[in-house]
N, C-alpha and C positions, 0 to 999 in steps of 0.2 A: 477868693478866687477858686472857682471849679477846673479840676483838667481833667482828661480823659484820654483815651488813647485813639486814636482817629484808624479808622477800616483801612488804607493802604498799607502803611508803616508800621504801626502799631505803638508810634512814639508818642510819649505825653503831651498835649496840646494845652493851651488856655481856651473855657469857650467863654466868648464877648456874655460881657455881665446884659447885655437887653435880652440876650439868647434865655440864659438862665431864670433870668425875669419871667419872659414870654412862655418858657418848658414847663417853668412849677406856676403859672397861672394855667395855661391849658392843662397840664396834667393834674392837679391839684395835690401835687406831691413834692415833699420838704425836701430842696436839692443837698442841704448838709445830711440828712438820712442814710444811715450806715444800713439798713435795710436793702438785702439784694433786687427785692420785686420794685421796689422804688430807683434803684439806681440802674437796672434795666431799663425799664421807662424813661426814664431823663436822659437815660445815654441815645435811645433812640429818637429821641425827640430831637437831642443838640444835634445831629448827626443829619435828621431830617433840615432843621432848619441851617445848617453850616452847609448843606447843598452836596450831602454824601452819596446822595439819591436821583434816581433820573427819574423819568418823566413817568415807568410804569411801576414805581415804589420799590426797584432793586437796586442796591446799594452800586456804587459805582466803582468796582474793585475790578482793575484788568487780573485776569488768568497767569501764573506764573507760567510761563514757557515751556513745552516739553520736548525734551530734546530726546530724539527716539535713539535708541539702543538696538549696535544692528553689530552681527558678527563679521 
């Protein structure tokens, strides 16, 4: 089982074994690979295919709130 930590929360996820299939066949990189440039890539691929992304390739992360500071 592959986890990862998903762009809102940052908490460890499972991603669906066809994901992992489909990432290291398009990518052609070993998803057990302790190698950073490799685990980059698969991260962004689960992330793509788990639907992290919208329609113009930016990840789908609301803006933390900012609450203005006023004297």
């Amino acid at each position: 089982m592959i986890f990862v930590e998903e762009p809102v929360t940052w908490k460890q996820i499972a991603v669906p074994p066809s994901i992992v299939r489909k990432c290291a066949e398009f990518t052609h990189q070993d998803p057990h690979s302790e190698d950073d440039l490799s685990k980059l890539i698969l991260l962004d691929c689960y992330w793509h295919k788990m639907g992290y992304y919208n329609d113009e390739g930016l990840i789908n992360v609301n803006p933390l709130p900012v609450i203005p500071f006023y004297k």
